[in-house]
C-alpha positions as CSV (number, residue, x, y, z in Angstrom):
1,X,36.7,96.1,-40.3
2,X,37.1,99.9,-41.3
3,X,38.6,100.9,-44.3
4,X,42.2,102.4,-43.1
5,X,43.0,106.2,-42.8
6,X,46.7,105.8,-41.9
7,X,49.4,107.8,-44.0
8,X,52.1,105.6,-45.7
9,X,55.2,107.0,-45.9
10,X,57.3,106.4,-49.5
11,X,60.4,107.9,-50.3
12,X,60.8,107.4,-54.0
13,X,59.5,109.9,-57.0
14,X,55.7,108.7,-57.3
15,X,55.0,108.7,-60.9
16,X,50.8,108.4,-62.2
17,X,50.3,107.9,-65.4
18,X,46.9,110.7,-66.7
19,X,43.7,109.0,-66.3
20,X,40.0,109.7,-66.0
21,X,40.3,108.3,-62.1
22,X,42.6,111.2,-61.2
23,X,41.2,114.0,-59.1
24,X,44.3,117.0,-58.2
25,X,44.7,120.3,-57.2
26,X,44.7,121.2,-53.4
27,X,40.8,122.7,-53.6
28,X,39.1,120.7,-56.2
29,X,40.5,117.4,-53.4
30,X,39.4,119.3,-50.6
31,X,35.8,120.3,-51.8
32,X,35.3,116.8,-53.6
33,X,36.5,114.9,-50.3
34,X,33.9,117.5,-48.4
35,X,31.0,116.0,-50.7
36,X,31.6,113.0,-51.4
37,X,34.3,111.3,-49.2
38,X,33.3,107.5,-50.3
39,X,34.2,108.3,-53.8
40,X,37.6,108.2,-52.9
41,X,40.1,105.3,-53.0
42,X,43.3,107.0,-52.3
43,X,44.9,110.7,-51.8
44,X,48.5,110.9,-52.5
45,X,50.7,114.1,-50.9
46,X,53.5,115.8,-51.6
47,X,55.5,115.8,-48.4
48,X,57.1,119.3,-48.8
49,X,53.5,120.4,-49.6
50,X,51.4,121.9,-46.1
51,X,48.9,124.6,-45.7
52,X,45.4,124.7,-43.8
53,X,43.7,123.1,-47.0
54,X,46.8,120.4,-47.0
55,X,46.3,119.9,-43.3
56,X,42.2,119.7,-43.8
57,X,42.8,116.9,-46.3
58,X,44.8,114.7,-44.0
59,X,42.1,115.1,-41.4
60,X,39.5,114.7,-43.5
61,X,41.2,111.3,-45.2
62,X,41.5,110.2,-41.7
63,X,37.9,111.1,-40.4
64,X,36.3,108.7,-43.6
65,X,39.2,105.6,-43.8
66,X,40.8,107.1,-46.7
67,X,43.9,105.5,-47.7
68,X,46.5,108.0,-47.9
69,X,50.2,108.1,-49.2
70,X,53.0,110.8,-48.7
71,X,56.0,110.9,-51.3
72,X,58.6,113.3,-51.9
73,X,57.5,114.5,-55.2
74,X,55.0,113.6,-57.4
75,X,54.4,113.8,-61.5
76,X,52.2,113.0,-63.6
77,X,52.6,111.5,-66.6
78,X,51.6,110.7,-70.5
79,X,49.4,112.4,-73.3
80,X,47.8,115.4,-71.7
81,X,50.1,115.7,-68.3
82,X,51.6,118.6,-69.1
83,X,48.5,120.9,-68.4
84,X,47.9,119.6,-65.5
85,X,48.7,121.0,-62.3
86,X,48.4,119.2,-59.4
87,X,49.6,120.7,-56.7
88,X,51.2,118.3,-54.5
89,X,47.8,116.6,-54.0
90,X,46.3,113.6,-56.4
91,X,43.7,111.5,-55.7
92,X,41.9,108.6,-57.1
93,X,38.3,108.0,-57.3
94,X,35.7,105.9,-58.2
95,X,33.4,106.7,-60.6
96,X,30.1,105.3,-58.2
97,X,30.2,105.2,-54.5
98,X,31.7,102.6,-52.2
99,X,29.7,101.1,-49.6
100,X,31.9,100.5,-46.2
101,X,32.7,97.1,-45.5
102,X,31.0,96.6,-41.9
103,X,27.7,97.9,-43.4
104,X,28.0,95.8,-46.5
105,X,28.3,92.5,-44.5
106,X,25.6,93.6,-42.3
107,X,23.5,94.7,-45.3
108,X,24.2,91.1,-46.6
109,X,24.1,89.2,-43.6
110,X,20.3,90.1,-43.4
111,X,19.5,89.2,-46.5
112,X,20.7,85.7,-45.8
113,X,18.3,86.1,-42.5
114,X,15.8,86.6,-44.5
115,X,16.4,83.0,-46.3
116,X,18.1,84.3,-49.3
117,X,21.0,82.9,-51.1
118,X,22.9,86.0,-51.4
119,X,25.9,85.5,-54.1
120,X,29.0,87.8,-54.0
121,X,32.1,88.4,-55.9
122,X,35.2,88.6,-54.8
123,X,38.0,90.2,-56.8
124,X,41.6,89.1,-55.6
125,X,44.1,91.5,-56.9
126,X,42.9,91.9,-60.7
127,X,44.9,94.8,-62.6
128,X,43.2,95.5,-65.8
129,X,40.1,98.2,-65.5
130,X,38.5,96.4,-68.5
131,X,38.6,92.8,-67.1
132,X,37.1,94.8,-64.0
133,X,34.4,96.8,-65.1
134,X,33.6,93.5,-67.0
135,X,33.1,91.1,-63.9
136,X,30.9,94.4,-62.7
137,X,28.9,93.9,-65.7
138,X,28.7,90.3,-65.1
139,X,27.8,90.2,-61.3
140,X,24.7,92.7,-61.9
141,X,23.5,90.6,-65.1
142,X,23.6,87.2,-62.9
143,X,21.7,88.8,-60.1
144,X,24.8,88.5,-57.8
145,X,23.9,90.6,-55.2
146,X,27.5,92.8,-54.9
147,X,31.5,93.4,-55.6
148,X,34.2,93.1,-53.3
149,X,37.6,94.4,-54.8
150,X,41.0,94.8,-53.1
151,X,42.8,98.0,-52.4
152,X,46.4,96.9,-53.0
153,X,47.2,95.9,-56.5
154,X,43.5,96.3,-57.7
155,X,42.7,98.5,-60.9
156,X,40.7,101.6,-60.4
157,X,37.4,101.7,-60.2
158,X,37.5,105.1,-62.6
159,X,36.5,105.3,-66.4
160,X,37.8,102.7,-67.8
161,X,36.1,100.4,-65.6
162,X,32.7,102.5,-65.4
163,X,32.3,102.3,-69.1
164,X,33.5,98.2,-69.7
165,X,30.7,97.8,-66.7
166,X,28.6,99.9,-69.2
167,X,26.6,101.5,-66.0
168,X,26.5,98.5,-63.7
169,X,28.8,99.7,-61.8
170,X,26.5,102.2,-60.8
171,X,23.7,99.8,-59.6
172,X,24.9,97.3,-57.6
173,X,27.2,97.4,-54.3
174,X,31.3,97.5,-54.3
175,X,33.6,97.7,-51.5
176,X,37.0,97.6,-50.8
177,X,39.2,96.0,-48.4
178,X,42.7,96.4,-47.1
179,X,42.9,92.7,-45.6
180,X,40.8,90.1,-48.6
181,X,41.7,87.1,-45.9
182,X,40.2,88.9,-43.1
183,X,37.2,90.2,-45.1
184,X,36.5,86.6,-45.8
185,X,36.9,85.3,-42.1
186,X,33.9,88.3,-41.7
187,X,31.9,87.1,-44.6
188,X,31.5,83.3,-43.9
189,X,30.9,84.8,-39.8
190,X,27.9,85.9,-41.9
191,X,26.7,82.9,-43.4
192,X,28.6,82.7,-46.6
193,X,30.8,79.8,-48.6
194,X,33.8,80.8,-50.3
195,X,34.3,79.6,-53.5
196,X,37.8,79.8,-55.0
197,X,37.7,79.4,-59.3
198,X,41.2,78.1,-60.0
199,X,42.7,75.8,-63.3
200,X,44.0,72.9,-60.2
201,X,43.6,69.6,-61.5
202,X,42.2,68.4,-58.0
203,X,39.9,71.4,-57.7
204,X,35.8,70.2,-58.0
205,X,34.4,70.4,-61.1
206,X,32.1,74.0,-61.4
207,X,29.1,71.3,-62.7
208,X,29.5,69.5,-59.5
209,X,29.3,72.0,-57.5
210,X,26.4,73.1,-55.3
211,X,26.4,76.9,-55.2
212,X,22.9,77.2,-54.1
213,X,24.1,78.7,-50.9
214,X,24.8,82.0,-49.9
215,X,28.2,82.2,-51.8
216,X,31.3,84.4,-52.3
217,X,32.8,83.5,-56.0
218,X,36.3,84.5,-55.8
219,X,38.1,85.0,-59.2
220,X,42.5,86.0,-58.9
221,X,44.7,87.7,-61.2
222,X,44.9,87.9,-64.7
223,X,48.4,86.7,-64.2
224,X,48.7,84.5,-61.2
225,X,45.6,83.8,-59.8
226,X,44.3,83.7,-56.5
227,X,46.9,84.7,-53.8
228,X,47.3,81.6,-51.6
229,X,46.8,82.7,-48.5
230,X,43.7,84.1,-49.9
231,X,43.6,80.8,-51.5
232,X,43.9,79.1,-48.3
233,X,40.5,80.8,-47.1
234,X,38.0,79.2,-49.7
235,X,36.1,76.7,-48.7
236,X,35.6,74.6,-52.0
237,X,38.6,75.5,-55.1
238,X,36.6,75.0,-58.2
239,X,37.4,74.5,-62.0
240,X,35.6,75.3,-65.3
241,X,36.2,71.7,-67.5
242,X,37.4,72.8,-71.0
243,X,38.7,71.1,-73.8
244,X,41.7,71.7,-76.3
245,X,44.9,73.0,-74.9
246,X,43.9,76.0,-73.4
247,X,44.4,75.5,-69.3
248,X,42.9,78.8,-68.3
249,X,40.6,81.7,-69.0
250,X,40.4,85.6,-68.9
251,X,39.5,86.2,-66.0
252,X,36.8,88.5,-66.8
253,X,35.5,85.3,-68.7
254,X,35.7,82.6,-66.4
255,X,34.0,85.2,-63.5
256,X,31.1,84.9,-65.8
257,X,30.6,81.6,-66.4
258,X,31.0,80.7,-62.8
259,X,28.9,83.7,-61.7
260,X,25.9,82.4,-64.8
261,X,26.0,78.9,-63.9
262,X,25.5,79.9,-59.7
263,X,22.4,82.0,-61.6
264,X,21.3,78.8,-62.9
265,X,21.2,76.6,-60.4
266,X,19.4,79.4,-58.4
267,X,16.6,79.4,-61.2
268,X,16.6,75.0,-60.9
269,X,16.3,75.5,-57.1
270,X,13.7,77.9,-56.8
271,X,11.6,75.6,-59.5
272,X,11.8,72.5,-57.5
């Protein structure tokens, strides 16, 4: 499964708020996505806008599974937007390099070859760059082995997220997919379990839970969860038991303490 270079067509004004994950200006795209195509998550175009650089872009996007977007006019918008011009061309960018999805599954698939417990996370459609960059942070520090976010309704992987991951993000492997339910067909092809943390009440206790396999740990929304069909795809829906009246976590936070205690009963294991 590639990532997908088709153009999307949108008809509406496409307003983008200023921030550090921006990238516009018909040259400084077209060098950037010369050097370093797999920075980029998304090039959105002006539809009146063509040219031979314009043109390159498209072909270029195409060539390396960019995801790009055409809408009649575009503006940018809050503090600082009115220095910028862009063009007809924005693009957004991660802040490390994104590994392709067919390589990362074969990258991991070997690993588990090689008798390893690989662990994964999965990030279904989470929206805020800080909760993000934090569940980076978090898979790095628990020895998870790598990050798999979704394209559609995902934050960028730009500043904000770079500095909450304060530099994992740079260290450990992240890819994004178009299709989350198809990825996870591919990964459990490879030898993987997929975990699902929800608040059910009929979901298995994260204590009794054996997650010394190879294991994808997927953590949903901030707001409402994991999608079901998405849902539908986990092999075992877990729960972290609290107490008081609180019925969920940040999701940033309960990422972590289902990633730590996978950590720990890989440490319990490998002593046995």
């Amino acid at each position: 499964m590639k990532r997908q270079g088709r153009g999307q067509k949108q008809s509406a004004e496409k307003n983008i708020r200023l921030s550090e994950d921006l990238l516009w200006g018909v040259h400084p795209v077209f060098e950037a996505l010369e050097k370093e195509p797999e920075r980029f998550t998304e090039i959105i175009l002006q539809k009146d806008k063509r040219g031979g650089k314009v043109e390159a872009i498209i072909e270029m996007a195409r060539q390396h599974h960019v995801k790009f977007t055409f809408v009649e006019s575009l503006r940018i918008t809050g503090e600082g937007s009115s220095q910028v011009r862009h063009q007809g061309v924005i693009a957004r960018m991660s802040e490390a390099p994104l590994i392709d999805f067919d390589d990362f599954v074969l990258k991991m698939k070997a690993r588990i070859d090689g008798g390893e417990n690989v662990r994964l996370m999965v990030c279904d459609s989470l929206q805020d760059p800080h909760n993000l960059g934090a569940i980076i942070r978090s898979t790095l520090a628990s020895g998870a082995a790598g990050v798999i976010v979704t394209r559609e309704r995902s934050a960028p992987l730009g500043g904000t997220a770079a500095k909450s991951s304060a530099g994992a993000m740079s260290h450990i492997d992240i890819c994004q997919v178009t299709n989350l339910v198809n990825a996870l067909k591919d990964l459990k092809k490879a030898g993987f379990w997929i975990f699902g943390a929800v608040k059910d009440a009929d979901a298995h206790s994260l204590y009794q839970t054996d997650l010394t396999v190879p294991a994808c740990l997927v953590v949903g929304s901030e707001g409402k969860g994991i999608r079901p069909l998405v849902k539908k795809e986990c092999d075992v829906l877990l729960s972290i038991p609290m107490t008081g009246t609180l019925d969920s976590l940040n999701s940033s936070v309960a990422a972590a303490v289902v990633l730590f205690e996978a950590m720990r009963q890989s440490i319990v294991s490998a002593t046995r």
